[in-house]
C-alpha positions as CSV (number, residue, x, y, z in Angstrom):
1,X,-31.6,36.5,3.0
2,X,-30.9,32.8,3.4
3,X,-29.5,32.0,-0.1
4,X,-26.5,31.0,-1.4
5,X,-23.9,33.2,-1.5
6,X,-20.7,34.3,-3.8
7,X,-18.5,36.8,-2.4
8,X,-16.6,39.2,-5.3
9,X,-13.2,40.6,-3.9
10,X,-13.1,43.8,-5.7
11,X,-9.4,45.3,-6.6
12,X,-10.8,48.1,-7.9
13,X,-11.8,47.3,-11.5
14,X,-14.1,49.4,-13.5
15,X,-15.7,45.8,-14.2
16,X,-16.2,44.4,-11.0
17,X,-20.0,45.5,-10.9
18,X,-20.2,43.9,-14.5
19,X,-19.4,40.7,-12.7
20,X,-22.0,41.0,-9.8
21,X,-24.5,41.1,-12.7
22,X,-23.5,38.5,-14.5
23,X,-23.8,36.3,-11.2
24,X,-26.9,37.7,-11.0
25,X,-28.3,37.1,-14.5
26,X,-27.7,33.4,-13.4
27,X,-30.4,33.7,-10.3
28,X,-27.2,33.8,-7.5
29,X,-26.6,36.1,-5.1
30,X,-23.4,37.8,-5.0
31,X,-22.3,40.2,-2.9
32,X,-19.5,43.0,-3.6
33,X,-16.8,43.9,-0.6
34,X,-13.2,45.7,-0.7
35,X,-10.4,43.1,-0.9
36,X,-9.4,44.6,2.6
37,X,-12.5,44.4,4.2
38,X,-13.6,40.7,3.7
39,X,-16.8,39.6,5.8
40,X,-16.3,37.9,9.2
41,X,-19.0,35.1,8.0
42,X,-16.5,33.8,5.2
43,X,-18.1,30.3,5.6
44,X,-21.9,31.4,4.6
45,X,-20.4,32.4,1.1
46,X,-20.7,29.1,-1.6
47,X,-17.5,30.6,-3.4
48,X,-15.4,33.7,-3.9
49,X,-13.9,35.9,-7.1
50,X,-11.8,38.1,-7.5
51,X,-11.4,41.0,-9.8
52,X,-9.5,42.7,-11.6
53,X,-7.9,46.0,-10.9
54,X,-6.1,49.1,-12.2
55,X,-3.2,48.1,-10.6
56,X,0.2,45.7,-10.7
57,X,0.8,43.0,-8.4
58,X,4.7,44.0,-9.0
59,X,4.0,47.7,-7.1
60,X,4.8,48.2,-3.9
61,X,0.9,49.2,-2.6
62,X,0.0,46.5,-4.6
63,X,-3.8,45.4,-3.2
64,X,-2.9,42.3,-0.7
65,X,-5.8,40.5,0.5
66,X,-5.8,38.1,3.2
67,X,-7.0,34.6,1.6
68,X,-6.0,32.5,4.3
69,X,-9.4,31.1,4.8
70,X,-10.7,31.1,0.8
71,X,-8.2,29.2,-0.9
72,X,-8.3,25.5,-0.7
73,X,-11.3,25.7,1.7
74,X,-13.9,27.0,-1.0
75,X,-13.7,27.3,-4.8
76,X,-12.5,30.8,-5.7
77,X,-12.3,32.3,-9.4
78,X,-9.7,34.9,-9.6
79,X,-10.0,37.0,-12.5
80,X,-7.0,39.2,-14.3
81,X,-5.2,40.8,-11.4
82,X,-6.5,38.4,-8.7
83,X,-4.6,35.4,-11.1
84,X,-1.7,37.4,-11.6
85,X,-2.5,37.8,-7.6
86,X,-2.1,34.1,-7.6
87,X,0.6,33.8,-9.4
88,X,3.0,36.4,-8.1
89,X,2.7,35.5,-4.8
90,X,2.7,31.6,-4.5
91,X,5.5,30.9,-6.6
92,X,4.6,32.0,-10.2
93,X,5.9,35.4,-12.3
94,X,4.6,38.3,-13.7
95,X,6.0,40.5,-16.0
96,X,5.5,43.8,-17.7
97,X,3.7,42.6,-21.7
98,X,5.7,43.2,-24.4
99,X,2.8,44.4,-25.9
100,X,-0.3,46.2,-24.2
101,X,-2.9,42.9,-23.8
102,X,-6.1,44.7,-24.5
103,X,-9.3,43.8,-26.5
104,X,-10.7,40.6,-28.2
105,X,-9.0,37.5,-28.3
106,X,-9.5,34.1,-29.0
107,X,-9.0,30.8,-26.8
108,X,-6.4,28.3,-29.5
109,X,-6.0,25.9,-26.3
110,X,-8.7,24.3,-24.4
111,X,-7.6,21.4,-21.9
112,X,-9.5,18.6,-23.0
113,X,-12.5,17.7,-20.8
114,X,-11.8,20.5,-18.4
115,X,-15.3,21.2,-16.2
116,X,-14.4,25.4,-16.1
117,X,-14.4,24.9,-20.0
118,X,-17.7,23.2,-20.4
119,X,-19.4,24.3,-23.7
120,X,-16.9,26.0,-24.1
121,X,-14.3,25.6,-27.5
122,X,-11.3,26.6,-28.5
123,X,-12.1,29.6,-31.0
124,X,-14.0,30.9,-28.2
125,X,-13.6,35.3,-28.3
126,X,-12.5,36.2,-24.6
127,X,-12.2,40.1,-23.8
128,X,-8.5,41.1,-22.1
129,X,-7.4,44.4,-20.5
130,X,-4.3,43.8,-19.0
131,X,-0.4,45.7,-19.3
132,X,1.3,42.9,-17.4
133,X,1.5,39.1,-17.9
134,X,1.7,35.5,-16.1
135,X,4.6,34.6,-17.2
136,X,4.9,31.5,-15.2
137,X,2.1,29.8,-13.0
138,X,2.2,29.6,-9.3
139,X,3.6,26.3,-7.8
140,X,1.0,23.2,-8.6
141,X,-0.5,25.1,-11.4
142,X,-1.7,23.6,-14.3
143,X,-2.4,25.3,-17.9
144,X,-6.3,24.9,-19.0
145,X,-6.1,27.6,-21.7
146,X,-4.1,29.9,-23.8
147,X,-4.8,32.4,-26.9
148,X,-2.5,33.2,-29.8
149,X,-0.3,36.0,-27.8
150,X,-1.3,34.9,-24.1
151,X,-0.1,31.4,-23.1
152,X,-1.1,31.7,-19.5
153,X,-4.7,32.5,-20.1
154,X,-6.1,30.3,-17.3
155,X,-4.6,27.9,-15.0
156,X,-6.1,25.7,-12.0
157,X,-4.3,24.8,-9.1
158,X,-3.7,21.1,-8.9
159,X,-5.6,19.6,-5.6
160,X,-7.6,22.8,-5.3
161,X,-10.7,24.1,-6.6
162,X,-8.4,27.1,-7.1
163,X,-8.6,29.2,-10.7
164,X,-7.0,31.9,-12.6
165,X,-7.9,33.4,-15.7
166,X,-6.2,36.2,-17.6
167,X,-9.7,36.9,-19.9
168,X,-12.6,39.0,-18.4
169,X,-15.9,36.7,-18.7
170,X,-18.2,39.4,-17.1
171,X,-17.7,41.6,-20.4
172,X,-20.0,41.7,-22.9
173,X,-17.0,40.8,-25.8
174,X,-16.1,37.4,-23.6
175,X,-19.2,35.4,-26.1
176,X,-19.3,32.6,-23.5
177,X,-18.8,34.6,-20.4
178,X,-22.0,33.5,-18.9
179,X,-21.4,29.8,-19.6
180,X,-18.2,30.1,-18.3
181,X,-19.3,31.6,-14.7
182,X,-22.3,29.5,-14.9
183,X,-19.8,26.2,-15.2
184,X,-17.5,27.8,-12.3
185,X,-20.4,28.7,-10.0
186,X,-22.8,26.5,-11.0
187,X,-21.2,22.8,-11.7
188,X,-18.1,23.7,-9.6
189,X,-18.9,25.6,-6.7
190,X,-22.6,24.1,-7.0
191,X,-23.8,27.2,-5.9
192,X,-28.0,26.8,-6.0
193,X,-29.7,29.3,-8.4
194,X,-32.4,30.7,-6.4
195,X,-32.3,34.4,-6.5
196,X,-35.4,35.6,-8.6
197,X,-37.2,38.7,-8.4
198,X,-40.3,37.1,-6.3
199,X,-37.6,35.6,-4.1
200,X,-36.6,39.3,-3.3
201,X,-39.9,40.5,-3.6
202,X,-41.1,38.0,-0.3
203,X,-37.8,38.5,1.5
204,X,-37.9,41.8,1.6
205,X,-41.4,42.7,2.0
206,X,-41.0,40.0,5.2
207,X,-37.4,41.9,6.3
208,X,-39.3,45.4,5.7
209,X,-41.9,44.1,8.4
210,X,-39.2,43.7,10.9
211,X,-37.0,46.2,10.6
212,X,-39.9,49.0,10.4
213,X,-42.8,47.4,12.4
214,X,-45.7,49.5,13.0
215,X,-43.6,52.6,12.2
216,X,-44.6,54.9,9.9
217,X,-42.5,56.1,6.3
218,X,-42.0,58.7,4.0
219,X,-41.2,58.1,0.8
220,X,-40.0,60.7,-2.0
221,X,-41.9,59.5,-5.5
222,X,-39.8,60.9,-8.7
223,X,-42.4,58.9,-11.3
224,X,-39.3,56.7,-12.1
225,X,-38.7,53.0,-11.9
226,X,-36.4,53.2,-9.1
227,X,-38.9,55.1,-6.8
228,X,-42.0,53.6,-7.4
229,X,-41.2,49.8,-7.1
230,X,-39.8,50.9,-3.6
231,X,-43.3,52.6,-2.8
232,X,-45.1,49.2,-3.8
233,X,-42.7,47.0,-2.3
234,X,-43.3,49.3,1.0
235,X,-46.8,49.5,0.4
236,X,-46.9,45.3,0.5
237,X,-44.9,45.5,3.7
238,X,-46.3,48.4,5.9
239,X,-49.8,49.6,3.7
240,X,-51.4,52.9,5.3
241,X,-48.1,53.2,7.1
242,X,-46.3,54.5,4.1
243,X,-46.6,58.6,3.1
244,X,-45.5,59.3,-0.4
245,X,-44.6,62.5,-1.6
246,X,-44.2,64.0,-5.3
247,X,-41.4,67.0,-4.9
248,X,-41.8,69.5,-7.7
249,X,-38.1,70.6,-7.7
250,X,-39.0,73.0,-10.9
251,X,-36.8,71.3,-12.7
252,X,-38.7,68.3,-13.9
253,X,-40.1,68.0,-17.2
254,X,-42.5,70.0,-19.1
255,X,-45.5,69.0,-17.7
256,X,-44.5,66.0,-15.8
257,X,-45.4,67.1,-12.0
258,X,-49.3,67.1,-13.3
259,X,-48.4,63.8,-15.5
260,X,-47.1,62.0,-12.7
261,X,-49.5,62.4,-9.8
262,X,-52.0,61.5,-12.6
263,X,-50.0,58.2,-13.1
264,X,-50.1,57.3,-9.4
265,X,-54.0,57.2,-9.2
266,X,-55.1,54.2,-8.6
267,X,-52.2,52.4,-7.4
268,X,-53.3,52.3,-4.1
269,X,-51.0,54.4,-2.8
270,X,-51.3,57.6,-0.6
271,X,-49.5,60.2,-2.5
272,X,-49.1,64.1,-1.9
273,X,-47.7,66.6,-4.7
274,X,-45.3,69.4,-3.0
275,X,-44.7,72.3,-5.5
276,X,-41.0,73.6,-3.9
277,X,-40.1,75.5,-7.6
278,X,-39.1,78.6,-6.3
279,X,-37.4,77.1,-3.0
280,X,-35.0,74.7,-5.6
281,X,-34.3,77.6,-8.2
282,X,-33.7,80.3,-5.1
283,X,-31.1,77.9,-4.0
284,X,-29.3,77.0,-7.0
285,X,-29.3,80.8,-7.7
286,X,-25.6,81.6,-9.3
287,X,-24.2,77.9,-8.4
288,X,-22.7,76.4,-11.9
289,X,-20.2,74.4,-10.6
290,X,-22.2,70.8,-10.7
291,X,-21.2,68.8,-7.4
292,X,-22.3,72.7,-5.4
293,X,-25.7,72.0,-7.4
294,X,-25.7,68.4,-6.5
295,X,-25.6,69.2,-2.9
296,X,-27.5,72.1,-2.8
297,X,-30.3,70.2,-4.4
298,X,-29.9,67.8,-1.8
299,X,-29.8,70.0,0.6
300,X,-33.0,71.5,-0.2
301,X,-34.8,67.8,-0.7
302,X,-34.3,67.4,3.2
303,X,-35.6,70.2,4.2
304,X,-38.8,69.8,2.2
305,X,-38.8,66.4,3.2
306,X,-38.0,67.5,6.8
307,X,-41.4,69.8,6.4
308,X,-43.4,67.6,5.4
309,X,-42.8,64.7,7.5
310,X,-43.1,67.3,10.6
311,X,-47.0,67.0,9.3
312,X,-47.3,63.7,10.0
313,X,-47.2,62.3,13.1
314,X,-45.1,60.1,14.8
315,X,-43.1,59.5,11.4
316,X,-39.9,57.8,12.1
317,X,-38.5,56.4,8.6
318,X,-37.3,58.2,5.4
319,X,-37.6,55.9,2.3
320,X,-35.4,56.6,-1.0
321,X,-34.8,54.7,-4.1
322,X,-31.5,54.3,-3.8
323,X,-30.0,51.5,-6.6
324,X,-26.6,49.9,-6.6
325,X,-25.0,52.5,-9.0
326,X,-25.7,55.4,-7.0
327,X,-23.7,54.0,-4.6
328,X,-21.0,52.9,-6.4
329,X,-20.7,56.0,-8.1
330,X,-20.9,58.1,-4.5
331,X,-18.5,56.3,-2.7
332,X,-16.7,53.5,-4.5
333,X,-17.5,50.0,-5.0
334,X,-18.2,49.8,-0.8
335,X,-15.0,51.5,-0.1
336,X,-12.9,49.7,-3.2
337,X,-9.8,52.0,-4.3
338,X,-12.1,52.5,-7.1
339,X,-12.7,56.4,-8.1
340,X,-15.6,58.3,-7.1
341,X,-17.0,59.9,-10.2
342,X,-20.2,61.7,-8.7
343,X,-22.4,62.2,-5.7
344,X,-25.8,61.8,-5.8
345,X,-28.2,63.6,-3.8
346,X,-29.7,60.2,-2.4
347,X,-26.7,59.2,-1.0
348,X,-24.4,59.5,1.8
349,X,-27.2,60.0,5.0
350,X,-29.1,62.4,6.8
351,X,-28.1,65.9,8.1
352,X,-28.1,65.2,12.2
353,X,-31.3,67.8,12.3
354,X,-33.6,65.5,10.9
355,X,-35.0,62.7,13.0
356,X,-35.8,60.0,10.5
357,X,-33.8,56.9,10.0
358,X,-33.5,55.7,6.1
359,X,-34.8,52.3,4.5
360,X,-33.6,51.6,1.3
361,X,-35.0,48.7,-0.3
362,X,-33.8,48.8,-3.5
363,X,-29.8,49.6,-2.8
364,X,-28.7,46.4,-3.5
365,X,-30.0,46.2,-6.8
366,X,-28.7,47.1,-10.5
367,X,-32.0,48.9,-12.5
368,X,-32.7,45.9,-14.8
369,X,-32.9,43.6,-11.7
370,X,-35.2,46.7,-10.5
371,X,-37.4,46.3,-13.5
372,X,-37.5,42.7,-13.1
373,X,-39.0,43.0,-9.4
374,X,-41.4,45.7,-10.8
375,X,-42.6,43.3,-13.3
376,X,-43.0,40.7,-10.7
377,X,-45.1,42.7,-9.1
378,X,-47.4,43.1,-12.0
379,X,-46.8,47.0,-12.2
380,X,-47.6,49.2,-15.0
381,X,-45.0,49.0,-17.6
382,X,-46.0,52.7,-18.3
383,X,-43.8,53.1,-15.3
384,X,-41.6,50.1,-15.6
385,X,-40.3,51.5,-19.0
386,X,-40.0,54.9,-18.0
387,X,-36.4,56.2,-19.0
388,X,-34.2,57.3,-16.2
389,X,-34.1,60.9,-15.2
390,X,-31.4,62.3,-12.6
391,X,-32.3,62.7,-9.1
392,X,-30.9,66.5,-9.7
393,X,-33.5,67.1,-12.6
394,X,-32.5,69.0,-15.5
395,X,-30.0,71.3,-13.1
396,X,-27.4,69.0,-14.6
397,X,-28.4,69.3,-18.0
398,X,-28.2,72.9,-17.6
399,X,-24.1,73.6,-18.0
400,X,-23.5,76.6,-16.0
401,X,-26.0,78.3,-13.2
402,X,-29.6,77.5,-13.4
403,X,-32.5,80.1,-14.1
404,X,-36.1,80.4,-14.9
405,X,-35.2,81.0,-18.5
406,X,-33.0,78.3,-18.8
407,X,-35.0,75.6,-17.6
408,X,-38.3,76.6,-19.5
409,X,-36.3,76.3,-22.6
410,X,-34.2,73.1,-22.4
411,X,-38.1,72.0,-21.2
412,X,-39.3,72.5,-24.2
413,X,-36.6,71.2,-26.3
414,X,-36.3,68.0,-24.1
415,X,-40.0,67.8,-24.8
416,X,-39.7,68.0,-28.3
417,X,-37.1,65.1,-28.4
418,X,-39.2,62.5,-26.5
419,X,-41.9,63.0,-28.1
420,X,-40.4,62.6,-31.2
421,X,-38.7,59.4,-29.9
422,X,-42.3,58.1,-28.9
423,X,-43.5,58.6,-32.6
424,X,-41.1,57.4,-34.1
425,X,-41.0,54.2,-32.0
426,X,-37.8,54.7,-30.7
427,X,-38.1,55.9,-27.1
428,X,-38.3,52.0,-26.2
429,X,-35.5,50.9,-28.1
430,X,-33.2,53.8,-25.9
431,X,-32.5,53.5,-22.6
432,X,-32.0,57.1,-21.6
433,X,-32.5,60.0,-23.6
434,X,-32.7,63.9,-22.6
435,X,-31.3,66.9,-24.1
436,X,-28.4,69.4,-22.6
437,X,-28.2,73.0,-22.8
438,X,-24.9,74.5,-23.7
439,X,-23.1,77.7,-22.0
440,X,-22.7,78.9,-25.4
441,X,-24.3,81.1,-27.3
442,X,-23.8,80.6,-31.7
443,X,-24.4,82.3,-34.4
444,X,-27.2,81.8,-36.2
445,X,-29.4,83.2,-39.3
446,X,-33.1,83.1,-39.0
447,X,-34.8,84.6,-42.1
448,X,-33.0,87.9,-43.1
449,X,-31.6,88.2,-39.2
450,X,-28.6,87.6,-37.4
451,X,-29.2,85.3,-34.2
452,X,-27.3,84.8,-31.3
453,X,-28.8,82.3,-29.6
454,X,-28.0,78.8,-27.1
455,X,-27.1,75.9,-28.2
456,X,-28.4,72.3,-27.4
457,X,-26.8,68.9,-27.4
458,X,-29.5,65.9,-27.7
459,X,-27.9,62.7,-26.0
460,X,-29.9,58.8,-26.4
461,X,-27.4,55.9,-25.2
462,X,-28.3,52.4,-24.9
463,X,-27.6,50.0,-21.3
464,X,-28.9,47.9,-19.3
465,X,-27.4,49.4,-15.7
466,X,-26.2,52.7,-16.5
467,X,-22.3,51.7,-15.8
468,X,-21.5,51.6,-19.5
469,X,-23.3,52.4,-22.3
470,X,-23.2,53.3,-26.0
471,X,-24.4,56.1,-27.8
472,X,-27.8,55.4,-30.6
473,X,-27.4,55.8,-33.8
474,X,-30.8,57.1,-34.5
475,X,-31.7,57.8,-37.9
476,X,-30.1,61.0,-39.9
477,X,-34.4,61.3,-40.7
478,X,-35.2,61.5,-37.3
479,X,-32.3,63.9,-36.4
480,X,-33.0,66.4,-39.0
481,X,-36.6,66.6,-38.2
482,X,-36.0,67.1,-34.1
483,X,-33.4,69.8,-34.8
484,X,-35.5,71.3,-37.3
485,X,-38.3,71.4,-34.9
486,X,-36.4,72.6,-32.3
487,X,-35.1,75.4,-33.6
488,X,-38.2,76.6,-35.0
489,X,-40.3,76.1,-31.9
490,X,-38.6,76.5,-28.8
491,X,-37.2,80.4,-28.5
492,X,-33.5,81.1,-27.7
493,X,-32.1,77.9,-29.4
494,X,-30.3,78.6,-33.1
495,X,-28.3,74.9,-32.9
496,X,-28.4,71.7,-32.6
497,X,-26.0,68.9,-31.9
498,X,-26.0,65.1,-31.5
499,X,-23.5,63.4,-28.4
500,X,-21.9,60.5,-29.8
501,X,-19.9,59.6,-26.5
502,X,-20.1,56.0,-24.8
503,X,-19.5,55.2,-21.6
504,X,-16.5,54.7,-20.7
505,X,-14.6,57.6,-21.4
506,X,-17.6,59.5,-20.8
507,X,-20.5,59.8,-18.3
508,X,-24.4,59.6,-19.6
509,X,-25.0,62.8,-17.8
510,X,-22.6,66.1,-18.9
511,X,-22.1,66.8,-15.2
């Protein structure tokens, strides 16, 4: 893709993918690679950033990059660690804080007329997360900004195009983040703004032509966002070429393999529904711990897929729906030191048994980016506003091993909760929602009877990319009829409770 390009040096941060979207928000391209694996085509990127990280630049397996050929020769943003980076290594010190630098602040020094400071005032709330400290700057440095209990808050390097800031601007907290990258990538770097969703949508469509040629694909549908704008961006690219096929893992939603294929007619695309319920259940049978259910349901989509594609002939291409934060997730931020949380069944390759290569068209993108292409496209918002569902289904909303049982009743609880969402109006105002069925059993009274029976957690959170996110306070009215509702309509369920957990410390999912 011929655009310009900003490279982000990731350290490891649980906000370096925050950054990437903010680049993104403003129409550039960004890129995300390890701080010890930096491309070989350094000159086709506009400018560089670097994150934060977990770590201090005072331990001894401190994260070192090599920045021999970034500083002075292109304008690079160094963010948190990567300034105390800066600063502890050309000439500057860093110290432990006397007190733990996290949370708001707010800028009391702005250097006059300073371009990274644009539109930007003293007063200004900035977002910190930091234990150590500049503090003194690196030889030739030159204080732009402070707040009340951080002098050192940013700093450019005199004759350079060189700068360090203590604040995070990618966080939601910093108010003028995105004017602040915008004036460092934009007036600074002059980076060109020219990544847009049709932009992607014509590159793409032309690099999916090349790559696959006259070959023909298979593509897994779910009835989500992530899977169906990859089957119409194929479908641009390689028409009749492209097989789609529906999986009914048995542990969809009530109703939703029939609801689905319904919801592709008409699309134009060739789609076939594969009811594999008992093949999914028999292999989850007596797995609870959630990574063995992960895989097995992995396991199992292959070889379904691995069937079917043996029907058609000459197919030489799987096609997944892969996003950015599946990968992330899976295997770090491209091999960053940051943690792996989860694997996801989507990720990671193909078994050496099946001959199919993979295409995934959509892996470089955050889901709101993926919305926006859908929308580009002119498809359904039906679709476009579908809440996420897990790849895994409701196995991991089922704590514990997965049975028949189990899944026909969080069904019909989860069924219960969206619909009530929907007529309430309050299913488009959440960005994920589902419920989660408990390995306990409670105590319950139901008329003149003791119950024993399972208890459900109901969980609605609010994001835009699923790496953070907040739990909805949805009206006590609302609660009170769902778990009323519940309870009297769905057999084996005495209780029900509401998740109140963001993310971070916690995950969306329970497993």
């Amino acid at each position: 893709m011929q655009h310009n390009k900003v490279l982000i040096l990731d350290f490891g941060s649980q906000y370096t993918q925050l950054i990437a979207r903010r680049v993104r928000e403003l129409n550039i391209y960004c890129e995300i690679y390890p701080f010890n694996k930096i491309p070989n085509d350094i000159d086709s990127f506009k400018a560089v950033i670097l994150s934060g990280s977990p770590s201090s630049v005072r331990a001894e397996n401190a994260p070192h990059p090599d920045l021999s050929k970034i500083r002075g020769y292109m304008p690079l943003l160094a963010v948190c660690y990567g300034a105390q980076y800066l600063s502890h290594f050309s000439g500057g010190l860093v110290e432990p804080s006397s007190t733990r630098e996290y949370g708001r602040a707010n800028l009391t020094y702005v250097k006059v007329k300073e371009p990274l400071f644009n539109h930007i005032d003293a007063g200004s709330q900035v977002w910190m997360s930091h234990s150590d400290t500049i503090k003194q700057l690196p030889t030739n440095g030159i204080l732009i900004a402070s707040t009340k209990d951080v002098e050192n808050a940013a700093f450019v390097i005199e004759g350079e195009q060189t700068y360090g800031i203590q604040f995070h601007p990618e966080v939601y907290h910093s108010t003028d983040g995105k004017q602040f990258l915008e004036n460092f990538l934009v007036h600074i770097a002059k980076v060109e703004q020219d990544w847009t969703p049709q932009s992607f949508v014509e590159e793409t469509v032309e690099a999916l032509q090349e790559k696959i040629g006259n070959d023909k694909v298979v593509l897994g549908l779910s009835g989500g966002v992530d899977s169906s704008v990859a089957a119409i961006l194929l479908h641009k690219a390689i028409g009749t070429n492209l097989y789609c096929i529906f999986v009914n893992n048995g542990l969809l939603r009530k109703n939703e393999y029939d609801s689905v294929l319904a919801q592709y007619e008409g699309m134009g695309l060739n789609v076939k529904g594969v009811d594999a319920s008992a093949r999914f259940l028999d292999a989850l049978a007596g797995l609870s711990d959630p990574e063995l259910k992960r895989k097995a349901i992995g396991r199992v989509f292959i070889e379904v897929f691995d069937d079917e594609a043996h029907q058609i002939k000459d197919v030489k291409w799987l096609a997944q729906g892969t996003i950015y934060p599946d990968v992330i997730e899976s295997v770090s931020a491209t091999g960053s030191p940051s943690a792996t949380i989860k694997s996801h069944h989507n990720v990671g390759g193909l078994p050496d048994f099946m001959k199919l290569k993979v295409v995934e068209p959509l892996k470089a993108l955050f889901k709101d980016e993926v919305r926006r292409v859908g929308a580009s496209m002119d498809m359904d918002q039906a679709i476009l506003g579908r809440h996420p569902f897990p790849g895994p289904g409701l196995a991991i909303r089922i704590l514990g091993d997965i049975t028949a049982e189990k899944v026909r009743i969080l069904q019909e609880v989860d069924a219960v909760f969206i619909d009530n969402l929907k007529s309430w109006n309050l299913y488009d105002k959440v960005w994920q929602a589902g419920a989660i069925l408990l390995p306990v059993n409670s105590v319950g009274v139901m008329g003149d009877e003791r119950t024993y029976e399972k208890c459900v957690a109901l969980r609605a959170v609010e994001s835009t990319d699923g790496m953070t996110a907040d739990w909805v306070n949805l009206p006590y009215e609302f609660l009170q009829k769902t778990s009323n509702e519940i309870i009297n309509k769905v057999k084996g369920v005495n209780r029900v409770v509401y998740d109140i957990s963001s993310k971070p410390p916690a995950t969306i999912e329970w497993e």
